[in-house]
C-alpha positions in Angstrom: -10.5 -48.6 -15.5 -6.9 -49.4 -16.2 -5.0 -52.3 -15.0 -1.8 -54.1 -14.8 -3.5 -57.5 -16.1 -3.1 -59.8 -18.7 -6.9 -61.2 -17.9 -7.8 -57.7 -19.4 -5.8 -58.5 -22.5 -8.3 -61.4 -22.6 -11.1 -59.3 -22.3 -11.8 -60.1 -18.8 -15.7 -59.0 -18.3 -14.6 -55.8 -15.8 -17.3 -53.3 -14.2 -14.5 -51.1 -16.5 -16.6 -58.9 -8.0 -14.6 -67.1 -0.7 -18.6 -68.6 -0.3 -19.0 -71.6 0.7 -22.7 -71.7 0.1 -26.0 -70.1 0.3 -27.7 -72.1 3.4 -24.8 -71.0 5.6 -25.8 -67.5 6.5 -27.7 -66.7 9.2 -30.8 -64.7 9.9 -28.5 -62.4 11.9 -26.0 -62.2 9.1 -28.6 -61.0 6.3 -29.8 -58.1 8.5 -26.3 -56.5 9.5 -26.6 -53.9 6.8 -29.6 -52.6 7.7 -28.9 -49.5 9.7 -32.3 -48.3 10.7 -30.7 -45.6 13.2 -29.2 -43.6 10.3 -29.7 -40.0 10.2 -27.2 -39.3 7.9 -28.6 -37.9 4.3 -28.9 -40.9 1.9 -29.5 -38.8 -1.4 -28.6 -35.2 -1.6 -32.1 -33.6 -3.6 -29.3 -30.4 -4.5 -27.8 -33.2 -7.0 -30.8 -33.6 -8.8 -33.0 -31.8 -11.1 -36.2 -32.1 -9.9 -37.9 -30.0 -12.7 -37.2 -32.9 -15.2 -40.3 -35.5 -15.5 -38.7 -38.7 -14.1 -40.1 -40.7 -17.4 -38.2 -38.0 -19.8 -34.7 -38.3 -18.9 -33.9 -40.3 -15.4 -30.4 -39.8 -15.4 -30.7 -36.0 -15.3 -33.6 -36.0 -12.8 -31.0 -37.7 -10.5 -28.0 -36.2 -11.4 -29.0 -32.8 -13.7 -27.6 -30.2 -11.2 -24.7 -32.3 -10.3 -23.7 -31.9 -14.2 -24.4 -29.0 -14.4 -21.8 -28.1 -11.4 -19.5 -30.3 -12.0 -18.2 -29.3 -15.4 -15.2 -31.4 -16.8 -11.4 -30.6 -15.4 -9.2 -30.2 -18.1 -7.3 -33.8 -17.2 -10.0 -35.5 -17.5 -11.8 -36.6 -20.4 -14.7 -37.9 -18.6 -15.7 -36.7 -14.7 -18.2 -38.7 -12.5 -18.7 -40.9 -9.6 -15.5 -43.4 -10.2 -13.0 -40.3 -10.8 -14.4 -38.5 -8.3 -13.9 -41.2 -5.9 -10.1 -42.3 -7.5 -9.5 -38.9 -7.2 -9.9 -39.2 -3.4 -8.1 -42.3 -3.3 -5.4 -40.6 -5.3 -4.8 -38.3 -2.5 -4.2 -41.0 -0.2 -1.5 -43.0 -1.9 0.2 -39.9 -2.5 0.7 -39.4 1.1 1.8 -42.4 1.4 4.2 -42.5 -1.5 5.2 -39.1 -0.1 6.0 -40.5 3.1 8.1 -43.5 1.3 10.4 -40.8 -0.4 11.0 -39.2 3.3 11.6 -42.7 4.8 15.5 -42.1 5.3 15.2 -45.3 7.0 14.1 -48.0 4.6 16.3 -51.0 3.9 17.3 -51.7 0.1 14.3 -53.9 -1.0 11.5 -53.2 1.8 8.7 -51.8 0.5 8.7 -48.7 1.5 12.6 -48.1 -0.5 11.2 -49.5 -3.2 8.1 -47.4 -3.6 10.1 -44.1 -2.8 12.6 -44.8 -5.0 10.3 -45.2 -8.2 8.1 -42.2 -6.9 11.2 -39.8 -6.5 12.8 -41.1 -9.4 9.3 -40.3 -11.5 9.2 -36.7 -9.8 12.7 -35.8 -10.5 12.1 -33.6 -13.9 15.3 -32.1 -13.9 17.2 -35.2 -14.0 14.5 -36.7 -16.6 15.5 -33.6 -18.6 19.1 -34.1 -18.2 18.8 -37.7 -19.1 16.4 -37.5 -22.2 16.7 -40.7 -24.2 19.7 -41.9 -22.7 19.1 -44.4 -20.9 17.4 -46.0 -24.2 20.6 -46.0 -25.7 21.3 -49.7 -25.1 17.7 -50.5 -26.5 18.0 -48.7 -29.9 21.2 -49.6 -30.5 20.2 -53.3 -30.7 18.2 -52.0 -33.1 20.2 -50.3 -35.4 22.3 -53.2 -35.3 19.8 -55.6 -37.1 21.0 -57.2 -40.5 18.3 -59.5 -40.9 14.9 -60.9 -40.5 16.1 -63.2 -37.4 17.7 -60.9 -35.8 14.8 -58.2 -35.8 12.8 -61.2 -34.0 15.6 -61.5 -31.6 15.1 -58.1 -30.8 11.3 -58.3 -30.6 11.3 -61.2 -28.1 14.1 -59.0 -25.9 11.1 -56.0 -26.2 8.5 -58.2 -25.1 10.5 -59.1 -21.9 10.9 -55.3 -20.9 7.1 -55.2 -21.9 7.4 -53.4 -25.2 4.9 -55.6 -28.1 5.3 -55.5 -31.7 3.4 -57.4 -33.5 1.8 -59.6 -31.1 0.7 -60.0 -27.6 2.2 -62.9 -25.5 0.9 -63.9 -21.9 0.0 -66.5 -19.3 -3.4 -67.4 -19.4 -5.9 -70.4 -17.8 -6.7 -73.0 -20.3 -10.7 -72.0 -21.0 -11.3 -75.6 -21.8 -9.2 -77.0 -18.3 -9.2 -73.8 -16.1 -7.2 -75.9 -13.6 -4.3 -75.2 -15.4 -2.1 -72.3 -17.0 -0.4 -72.5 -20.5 1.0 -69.9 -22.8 -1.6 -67.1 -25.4 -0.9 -65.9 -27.9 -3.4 -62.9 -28.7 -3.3 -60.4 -31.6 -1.5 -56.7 -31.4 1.4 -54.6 -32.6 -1.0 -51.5 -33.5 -1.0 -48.3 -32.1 -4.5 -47.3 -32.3 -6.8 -48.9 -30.1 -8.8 -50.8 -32.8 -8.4 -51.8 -35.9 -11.4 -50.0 -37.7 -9.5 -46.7 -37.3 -7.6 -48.0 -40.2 -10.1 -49.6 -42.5 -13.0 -48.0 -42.1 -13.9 -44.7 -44.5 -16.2 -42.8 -42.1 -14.6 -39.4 -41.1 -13.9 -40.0 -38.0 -11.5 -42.9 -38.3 -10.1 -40.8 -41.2 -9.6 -37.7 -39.2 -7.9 -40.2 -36.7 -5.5 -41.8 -38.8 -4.5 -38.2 -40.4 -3.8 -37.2 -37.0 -1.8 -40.0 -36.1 0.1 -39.5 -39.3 1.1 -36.2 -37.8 2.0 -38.0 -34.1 4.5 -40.6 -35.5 6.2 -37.7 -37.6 6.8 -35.6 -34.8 8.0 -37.9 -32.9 10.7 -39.1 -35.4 11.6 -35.6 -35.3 12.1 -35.8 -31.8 14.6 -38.2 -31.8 16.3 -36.1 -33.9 15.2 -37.4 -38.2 14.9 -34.9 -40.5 11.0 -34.2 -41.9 11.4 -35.9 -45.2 13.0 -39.0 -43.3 10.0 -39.1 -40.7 7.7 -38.6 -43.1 8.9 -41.8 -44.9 9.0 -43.7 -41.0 5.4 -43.0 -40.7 4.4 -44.0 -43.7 6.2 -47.6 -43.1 4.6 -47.6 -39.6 0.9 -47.1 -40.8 1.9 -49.6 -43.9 2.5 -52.6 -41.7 0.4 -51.8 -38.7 -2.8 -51.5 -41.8 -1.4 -55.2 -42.5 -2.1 -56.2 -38.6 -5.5 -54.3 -38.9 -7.0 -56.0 -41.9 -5.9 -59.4 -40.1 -7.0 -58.6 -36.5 -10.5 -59.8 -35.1 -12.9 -57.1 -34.8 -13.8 -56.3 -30.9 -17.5 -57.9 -31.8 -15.9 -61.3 -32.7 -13.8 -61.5 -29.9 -16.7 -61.2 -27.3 -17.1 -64.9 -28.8 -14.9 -67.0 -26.2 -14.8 -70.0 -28.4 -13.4 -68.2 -31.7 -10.5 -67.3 -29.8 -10.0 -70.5 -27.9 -7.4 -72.5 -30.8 -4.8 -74.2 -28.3 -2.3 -76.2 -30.5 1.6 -77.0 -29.9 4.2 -75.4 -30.7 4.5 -77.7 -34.0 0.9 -76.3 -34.8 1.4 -72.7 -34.2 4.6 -72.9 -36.6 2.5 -75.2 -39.1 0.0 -71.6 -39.0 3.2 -69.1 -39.5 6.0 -70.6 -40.5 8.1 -68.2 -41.1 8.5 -66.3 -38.3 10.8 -68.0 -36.0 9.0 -69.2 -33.0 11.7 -71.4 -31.8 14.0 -68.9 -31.6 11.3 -66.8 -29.6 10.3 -69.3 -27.0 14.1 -69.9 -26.2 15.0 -66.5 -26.2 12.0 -65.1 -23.3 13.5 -68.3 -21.3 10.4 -71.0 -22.5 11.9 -72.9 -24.8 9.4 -75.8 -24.3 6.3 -73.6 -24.1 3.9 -76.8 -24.4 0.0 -76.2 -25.0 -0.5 -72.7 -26.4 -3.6 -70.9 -27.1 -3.2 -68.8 -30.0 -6.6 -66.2 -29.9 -6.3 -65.9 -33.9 -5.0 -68.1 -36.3 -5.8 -66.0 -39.2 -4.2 -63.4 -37.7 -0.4 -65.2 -37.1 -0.8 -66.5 -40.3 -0.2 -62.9 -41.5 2.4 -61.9 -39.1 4.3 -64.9 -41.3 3.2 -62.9 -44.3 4.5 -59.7 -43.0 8.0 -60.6 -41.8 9.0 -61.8 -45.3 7.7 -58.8 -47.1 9.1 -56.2 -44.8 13.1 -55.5 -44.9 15.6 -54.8 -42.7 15.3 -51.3 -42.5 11.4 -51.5 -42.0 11.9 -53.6 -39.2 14.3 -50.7 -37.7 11.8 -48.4 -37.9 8.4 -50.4 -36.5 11.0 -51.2 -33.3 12.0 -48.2 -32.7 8.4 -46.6 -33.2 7.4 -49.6 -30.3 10.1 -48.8 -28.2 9.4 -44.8 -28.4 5.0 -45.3 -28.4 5.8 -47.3 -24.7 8.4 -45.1 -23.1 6.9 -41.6 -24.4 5.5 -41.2 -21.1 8.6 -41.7 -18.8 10.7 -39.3 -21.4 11.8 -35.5 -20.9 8.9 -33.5 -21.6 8.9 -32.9 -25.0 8.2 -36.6 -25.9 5.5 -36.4 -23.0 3.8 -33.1 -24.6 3.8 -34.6 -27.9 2.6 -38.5 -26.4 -0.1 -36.4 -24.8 -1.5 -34.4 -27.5 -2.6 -37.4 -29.3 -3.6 -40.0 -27.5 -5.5 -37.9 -25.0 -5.8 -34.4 -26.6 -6.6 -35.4 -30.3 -8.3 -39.2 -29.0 -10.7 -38.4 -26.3 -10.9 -34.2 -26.0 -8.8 -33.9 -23.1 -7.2 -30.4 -22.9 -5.0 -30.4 -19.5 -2.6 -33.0 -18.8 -2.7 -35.0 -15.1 -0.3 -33.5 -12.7 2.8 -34.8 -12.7 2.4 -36.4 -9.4 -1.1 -38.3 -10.1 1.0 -39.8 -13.4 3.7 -41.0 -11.6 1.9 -42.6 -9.0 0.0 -44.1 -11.6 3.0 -45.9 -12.8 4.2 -46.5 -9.4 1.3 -48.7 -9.1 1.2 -50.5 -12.4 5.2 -51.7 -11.8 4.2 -52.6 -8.2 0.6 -52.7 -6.9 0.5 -55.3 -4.6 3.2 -53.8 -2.8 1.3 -50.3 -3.0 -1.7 -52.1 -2.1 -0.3 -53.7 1.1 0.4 -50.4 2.6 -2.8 -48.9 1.1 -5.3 -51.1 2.9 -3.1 -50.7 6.5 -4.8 -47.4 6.4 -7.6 -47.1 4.2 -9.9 -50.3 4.9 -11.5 -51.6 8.3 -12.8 -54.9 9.3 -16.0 -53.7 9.4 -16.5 -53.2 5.7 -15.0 -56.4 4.5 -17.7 -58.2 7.0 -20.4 -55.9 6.0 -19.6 -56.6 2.1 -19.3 -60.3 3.4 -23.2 -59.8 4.4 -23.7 -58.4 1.2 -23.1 -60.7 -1.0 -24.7 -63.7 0.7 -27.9 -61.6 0.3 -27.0 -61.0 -3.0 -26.1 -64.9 -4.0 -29.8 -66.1 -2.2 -31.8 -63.2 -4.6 -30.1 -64.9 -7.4 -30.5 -67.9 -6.4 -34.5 -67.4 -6.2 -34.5 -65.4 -9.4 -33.0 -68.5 -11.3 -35.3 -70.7 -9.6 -38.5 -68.9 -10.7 -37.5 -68.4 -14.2 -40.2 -69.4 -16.5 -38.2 -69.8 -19.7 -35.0 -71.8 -18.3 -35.6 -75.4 -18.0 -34.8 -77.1 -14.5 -31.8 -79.3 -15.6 -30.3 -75.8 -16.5 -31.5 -74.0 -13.2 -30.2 -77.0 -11.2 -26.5 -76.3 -13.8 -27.0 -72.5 -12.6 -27.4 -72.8 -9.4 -24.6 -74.9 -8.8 -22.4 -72.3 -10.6 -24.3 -69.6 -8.3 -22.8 -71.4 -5.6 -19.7 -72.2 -6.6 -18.7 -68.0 -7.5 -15.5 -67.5 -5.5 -15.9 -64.0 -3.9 -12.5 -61.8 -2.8 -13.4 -58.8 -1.3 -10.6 -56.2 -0.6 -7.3 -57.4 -1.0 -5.2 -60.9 -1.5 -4.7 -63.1 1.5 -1.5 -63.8 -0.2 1.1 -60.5 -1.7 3.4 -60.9 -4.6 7.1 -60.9 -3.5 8.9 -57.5 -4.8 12.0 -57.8 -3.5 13.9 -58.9 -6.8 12.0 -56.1 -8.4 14.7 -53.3 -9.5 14.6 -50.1 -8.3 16.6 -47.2 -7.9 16.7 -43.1 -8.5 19.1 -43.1 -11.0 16.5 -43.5 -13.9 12.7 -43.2 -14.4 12.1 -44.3 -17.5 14.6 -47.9 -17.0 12.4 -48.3 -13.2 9.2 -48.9 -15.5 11.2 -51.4 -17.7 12.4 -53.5 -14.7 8.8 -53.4 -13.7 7.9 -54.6 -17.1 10.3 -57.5 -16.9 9.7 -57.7 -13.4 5.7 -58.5 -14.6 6.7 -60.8 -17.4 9.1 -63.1 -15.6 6.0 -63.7 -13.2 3.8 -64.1 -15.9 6.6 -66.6 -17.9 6.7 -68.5 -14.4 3.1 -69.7 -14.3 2.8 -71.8 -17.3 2.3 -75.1 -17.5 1.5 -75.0 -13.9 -1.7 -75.4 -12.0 -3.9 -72.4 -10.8 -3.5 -70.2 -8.0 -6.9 -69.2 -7.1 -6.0 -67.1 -5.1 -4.4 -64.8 -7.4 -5.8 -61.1 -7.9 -6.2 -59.9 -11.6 -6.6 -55.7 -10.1 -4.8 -54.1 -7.1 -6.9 -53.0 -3.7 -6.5 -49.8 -4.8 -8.1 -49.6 -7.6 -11.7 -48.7 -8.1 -13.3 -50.9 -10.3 -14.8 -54.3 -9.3 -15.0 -57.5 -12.1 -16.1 -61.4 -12.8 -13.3 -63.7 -14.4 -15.2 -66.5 -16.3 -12.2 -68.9 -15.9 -12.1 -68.5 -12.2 -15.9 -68.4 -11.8 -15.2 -65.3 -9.0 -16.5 -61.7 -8.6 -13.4 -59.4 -7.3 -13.8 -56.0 -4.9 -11.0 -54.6 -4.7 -11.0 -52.3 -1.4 -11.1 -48.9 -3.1 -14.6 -49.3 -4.6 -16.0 -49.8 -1.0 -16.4 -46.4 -0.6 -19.2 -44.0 -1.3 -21.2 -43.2 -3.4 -20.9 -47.2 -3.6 -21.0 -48.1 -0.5 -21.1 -46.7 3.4 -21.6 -48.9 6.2 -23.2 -45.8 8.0 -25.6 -45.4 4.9 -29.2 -46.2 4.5 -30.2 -50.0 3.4 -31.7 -48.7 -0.2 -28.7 -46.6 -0.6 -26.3 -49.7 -0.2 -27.9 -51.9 -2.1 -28.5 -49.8 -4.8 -25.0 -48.6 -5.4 -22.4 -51.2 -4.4 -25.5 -53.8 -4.2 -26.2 -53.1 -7.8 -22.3 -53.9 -8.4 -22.5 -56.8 -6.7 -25.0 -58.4 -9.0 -24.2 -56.9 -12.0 -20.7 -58.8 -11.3 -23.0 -61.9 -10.4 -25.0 -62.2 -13.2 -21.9 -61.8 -15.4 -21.7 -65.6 -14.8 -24.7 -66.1 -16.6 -24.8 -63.1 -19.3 -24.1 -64.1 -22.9 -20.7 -64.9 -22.6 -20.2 -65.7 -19.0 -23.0 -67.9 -19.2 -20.3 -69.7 -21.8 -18.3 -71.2 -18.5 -19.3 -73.7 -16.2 -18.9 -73.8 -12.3 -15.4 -74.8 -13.0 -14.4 -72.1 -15.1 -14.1 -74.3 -18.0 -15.7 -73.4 -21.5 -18.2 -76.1 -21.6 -21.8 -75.0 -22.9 -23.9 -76.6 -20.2 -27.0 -75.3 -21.8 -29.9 -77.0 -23.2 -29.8 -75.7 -26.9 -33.6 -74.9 -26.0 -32.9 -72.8 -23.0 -29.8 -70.7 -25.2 -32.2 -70.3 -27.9 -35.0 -68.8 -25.1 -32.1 -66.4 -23.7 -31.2 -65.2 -27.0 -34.4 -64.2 -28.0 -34.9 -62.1 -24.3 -31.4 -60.2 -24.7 -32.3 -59.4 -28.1 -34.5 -56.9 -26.4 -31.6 -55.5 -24.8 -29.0 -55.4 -28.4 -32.5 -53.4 -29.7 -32.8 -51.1 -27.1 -29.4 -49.5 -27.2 -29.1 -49.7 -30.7 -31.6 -47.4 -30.5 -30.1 -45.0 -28.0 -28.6 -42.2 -29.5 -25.9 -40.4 -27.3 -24.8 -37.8 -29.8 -26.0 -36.6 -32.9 -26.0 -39.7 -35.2 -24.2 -41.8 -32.8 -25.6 -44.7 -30.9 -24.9 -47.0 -28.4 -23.8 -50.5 -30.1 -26.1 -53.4 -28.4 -24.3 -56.4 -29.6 -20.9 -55.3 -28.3 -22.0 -53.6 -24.9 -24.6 -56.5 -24.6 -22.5 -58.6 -21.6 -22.7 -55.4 -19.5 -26.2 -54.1 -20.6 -27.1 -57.9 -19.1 -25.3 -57.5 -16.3 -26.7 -54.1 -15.0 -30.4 -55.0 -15.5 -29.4 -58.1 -13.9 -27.6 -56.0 -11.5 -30.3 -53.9 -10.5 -33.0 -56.6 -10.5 -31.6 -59.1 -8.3 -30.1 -56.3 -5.9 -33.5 -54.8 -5.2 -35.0 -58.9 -4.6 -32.1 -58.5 -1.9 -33.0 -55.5 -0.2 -36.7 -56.5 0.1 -35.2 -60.0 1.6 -33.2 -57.7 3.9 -35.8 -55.8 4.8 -38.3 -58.4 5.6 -35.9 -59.8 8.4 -35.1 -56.4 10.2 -36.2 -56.0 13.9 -37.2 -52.7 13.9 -39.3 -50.2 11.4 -36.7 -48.5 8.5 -37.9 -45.1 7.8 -39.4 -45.3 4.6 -39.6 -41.8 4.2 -35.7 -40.3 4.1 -34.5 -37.0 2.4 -38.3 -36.7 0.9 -38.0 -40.1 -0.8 -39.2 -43.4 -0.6 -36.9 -46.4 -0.1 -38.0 -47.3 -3.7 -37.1 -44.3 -4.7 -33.3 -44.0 -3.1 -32.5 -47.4 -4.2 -33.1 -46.6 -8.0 -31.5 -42.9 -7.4 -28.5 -44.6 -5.8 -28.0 -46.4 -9.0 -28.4 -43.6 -10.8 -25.8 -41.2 -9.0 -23.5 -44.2 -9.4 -23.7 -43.4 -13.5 -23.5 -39.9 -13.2 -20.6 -38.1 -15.0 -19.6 -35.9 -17.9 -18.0 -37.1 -20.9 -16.5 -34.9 -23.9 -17.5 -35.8 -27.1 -14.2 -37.2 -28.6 -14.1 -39.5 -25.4 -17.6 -40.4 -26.0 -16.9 -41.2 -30.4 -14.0 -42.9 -28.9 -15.8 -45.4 -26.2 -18.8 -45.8 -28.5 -16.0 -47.8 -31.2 -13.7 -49.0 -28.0 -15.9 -49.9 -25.0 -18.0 -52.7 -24.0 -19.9 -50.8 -21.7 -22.5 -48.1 -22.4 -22.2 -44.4 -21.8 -23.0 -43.8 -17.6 -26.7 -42.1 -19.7 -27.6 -45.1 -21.5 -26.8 -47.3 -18.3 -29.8 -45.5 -16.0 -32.1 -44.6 -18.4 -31.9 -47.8 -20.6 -31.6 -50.1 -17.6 -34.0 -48.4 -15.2 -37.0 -48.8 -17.3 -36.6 -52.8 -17.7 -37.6 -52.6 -14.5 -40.9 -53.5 -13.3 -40.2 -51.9 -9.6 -39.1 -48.7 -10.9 -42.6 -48.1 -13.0 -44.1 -48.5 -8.8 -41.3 -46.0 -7.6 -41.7 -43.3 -10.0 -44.9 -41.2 -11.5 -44.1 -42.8 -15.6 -46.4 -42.4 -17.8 -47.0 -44.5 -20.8 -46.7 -41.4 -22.9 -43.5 -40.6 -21.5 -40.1 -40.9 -24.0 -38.8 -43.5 -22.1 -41.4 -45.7 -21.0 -41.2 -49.4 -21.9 -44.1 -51.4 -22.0 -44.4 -54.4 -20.1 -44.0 -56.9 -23.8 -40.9 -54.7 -24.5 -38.7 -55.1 -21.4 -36.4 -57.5 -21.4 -36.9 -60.0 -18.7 -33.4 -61.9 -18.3 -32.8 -62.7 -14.4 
């Protein structure tokens, strides 16, 4: 799930969840969930397919009918339980943004002006027509203005203010190795495919890819008016220095390794690394011109960037800014930019054959230039007492089954469980929205132009961002919006973040049934838990800081038991040929058998303190048997098969398939739930699950 974050830049390890302690709850506290009163219908058996043999294919014996009627809308390139669910949120901010445009009596600056005013200006297509590019004008005639090497850079550092990157990525970001403090990163970038491979790899895919995005960058040097022969040259300059940033970038694989992109130097040792690119100039022109410690993510990578802005000229320069410029504002353009924007990076890239309305777009980017201010009005309406404290309950269960999990490992070492569960307890939780909102009210706005209202939010975002280093923490920061469903764990802050749109169903209803809960947004809650402690998480001590508080005994033991889970997937094939790649989706492979372990030690804890008798038998299944299909109808969804290529190359999580039917059957409960046979093509046996948490 997208959002306006520079911890995602990081690689922030997202779900795409404040404690004080674990003696502190009370009897009363871990039982509030429980709702043994509930008639409502906890799993819908017309959802499943209950001629499929449980042990052949799980995720279509839960969800098989539900595929089958819920075929893929054309503006979507995947369809299951999170869009489903977004999709209902989506329908309640536009209301509300709705409402913002009609407010006739805002004051300039209060929220609601602000958000109506970006919302109308986005909806206004005949002025966006009008307009076209013209309120770019200012930006690309800085660029045609360039003489020199120094002044392209002058011009880069102005685009990375209006949040526009070439060549690099620069942020705000906690010091890994003293997470008390922020200082400036510098991270690679300035492509615009999503990964490098597309470029230096031969298979026929990334081939097919590149061919095609060939095409895209000549069209849309047509659109701004160059002749064929003169875009076709443009392109070629574009793929010819962005190959350059490819063959120097880390792949994804090496960067799931926080400590080879932890380098912090000065600013004497960054230009010692790439000299001749002008960082002085840079820092002084973004307003930092004493940008102290600075973690560059890799040093192989801006010692090419030096390389490249002595080989390319002048007129190269002009081109790979204006190609920036045009890739980032495509979207807010008059529609032919849009239509073109479109047709590759979501028609040609992942399959999608219908573009989003225009209003679910524009809210969209309503709520990446101001979330917090969208989220404040959001949660007024959409999120009650009652779930935060019911989430609150939660979570304590949650923390004690880890807690006991850890304890009774047999291959960890007890100066390492003490190290855990110290960490265990330490996990900051924020659960629906900040207790603190970022201040808007210098944020530009207006209905006089679209595509400049996303630039003020840019710079808007990256003055924030510039005011942070060098200063302590805030802990209470959010890295995602309430709005937004999608949950995650930030290593440096040691905390698990839910925003208030995820506490919904089919993750979580406080009228529900007990397995239901704790098998949807329970499941979430540990898999977010247990990303403190999967391969890289486990990286980062109670503090946040990158400090390897391991024995080497005890890594070496947990290396050997997720190697379990790398083999598995590898040998999960999705499509055709195509399999799911263990090493780089093994951090949230970790986390949901983790996830789904330690959430089911929670429900049985839950259970055992209720006062009256839970109905084991609801909706024809046992509560063993709605807690593992709750899971399941969490992962359910469609995906097209360019979407799936593409995620299999992009994403660190596995295909919503691989995540039941891998994960389920590492399970020792589930093998008690369901009739699985040992001849069954999914069945594990006991020496070949991977027992983790």
């Amino acid at each position: 799930m997208k959002t306006k974050t520079n911890n995602q830049i990081k690689g922030i390890l997202a779900f795409s969840m404040v404690l004080l302690g674990l003696t502190s709850y009370s009897q009363k506290q871990m039982t509030t969930i429980i709702n043994t009163n509930s008639n409502e219908a906890s799993i819908n058996p017309e959802n499943m397919d209950l001629s499929v043999n449980p042990g052949e294919d799980f995720f279509k014996y839960a969800n098989g009918t539900w595929v089958k009627k819920n075929p893929i809308p054309g503006e979507f390139s995947r369809y299951g339980s999170f869009e489903v669910l977004a999709e209902k949120n989506n329908k309640a901010l536009k209301t509300l943004m709705e409402s913002a445009v009609n407010n006739k009596a805002a004051v300039k600056c209060s929220p609601g002006k602000q958000i109506g005013d970006f919302y109308a200006a986005g909806m206004d297509t005949v002025k966006i027509e009008k307009d076209g590019i013209s309120f770019l004008k200012n930006e690309f005639d800085l660029i045609s203005k360039i003489t020199s090497s120094k002044e392209a850079q002058l011009v880069l550092a102005h685009f990375n203010y209006i949040g526009i990157r070439p060549l690099f990525n620069f942020y705000s970001g906690q010091d890994e190795k003293n997470s008390e403090m922020v200082i400036a990163q510098l991270y690679q970038g300035g492509i615009g495919l999503a990964d490098r491979d597309y470029y230096l790899n031969d298979d026929s895919r990334s081939k097919e890819i590149l061919k095609e995005y060939k095409k895209h960058l000549i069209k849309m040097f047509e659109l701004l008016g160059d002749n064929n022969t003169l875009a076709l040259s443009e392109a070629e300059i574009i793929i010819n220095i962005e190959t350059k940033l490819a063959k120097a970038s880390m792949s994804r694989l090496e960067q799931r390794d926080p400590n080879k992109i932890y380098n912090k130097m000065d600013l004497a040792g960054l230009i010692k690394i790439s000299p001749n690119f002008d960082w002085n100039q840079y820092f002084s022109s973004i307003g930092l011109k004493n940008p102290g410690d600075i973690n560059v993510g890799q040093p192989l990578f801006f010692a090419e960037i030096s390389n490249i802005v002595n080989e390319i000229n002048t007129e190269e320069w002009k081109v790979y800014l204006k190609w920036n410029l045009l890739r980032k504002t495509a979207p807010y353009l008059n529609k032919a930019f849009v239509d073109e924007n479109f047709n590759f990076y979501s028609k040609v890239l992942s399959g999608q054959t219908k573009m989003k309305e225009r209003w679910k777009r524009v809210l969209n980017s309503t709520n990446d230039a101001m979330g917090e201010l969208v989220g404040q009005l959001y949660v007024e309406q959409n999120f009650s007492p009652e779930a935060k404290a019911s989430m609150l309950d939660l979570v304590a269960n949650l923390k004690v089954a880890l807690k006991s999990r850890i304890e009774k490992l047999e291959w960890m070492a007890d100066t390492t469980k003490l190290l855990a569960a110290e960490k265990l307890a330490a996990m900051n939780v924020k659960i629906g929205y900040p207790d603190k909102w970022i201040d808007y009210s210098k944020l530009q706005v207006s209905r006089e132009s679209y595509v400049m209202n996303v630039l003020n939010g840019n710079k808007f975002s990256f003055e924030l961002d510039l005011s942070k280093i060098g200063k302590p923490v805030d802990r209470n920061e959010w890295g995602m919006f309430p709005q937004t469903v999608n949950a995650y764990f930030n290593p440096t802050m040691n905390e698990i973040v839910f925003p208030a749109a995820i506490l919904q169903a089919p993750f979580f209803d406080v009228n529900a049934d007990a397995a239901v809960n704790y098998g949807g947004i329970g499941s979430v809650i540990g898999h977010e838990m247990t990303h403190g402690f999967d391969d890289q998480g486990r990286l980062y001590d109670k503090k946040g800081n990158l400090n390897d508080w391991w024995t080497v005994q005890d890594a070496e033991k947990f290396k050997q038991h997720t190697q379990v889970l790398v083999d598995q997937y590898n040998a999960y094939f999705v499509l055709d040929t195509l399999h799911v790649d263990g090493e780089l989706t093994l951090g949230e492979n970790i986390a949901d058998v983790g996830g789904v372990t330690v959430a089911y030690v929670a429900l049985q804890n839950a259970l055992k303190s209720k006062s009256k008798t839970v109905n084991d038998k609801l909706d024809g299944f046992t509560l063993q048997q709605r807690y593992f299909l709750s899971f399941a109808q969490v992962w359910r969804q469609n995906i097209r098969d360019k979407e799936l290529m593409r995620r299999l190359k992009e994403d660190v999580h596995s295909p919503g398939v691989a995540r039941v039917n891998c994960t389920l059957f590492n399970i020792p409960e589930f093998y008690n739930a369901f009739p699985v046979k040992t001849t069954d093509k999914l069945y594990k046996s006991e020496q070949n699950r991977a027992k983790i948490w």
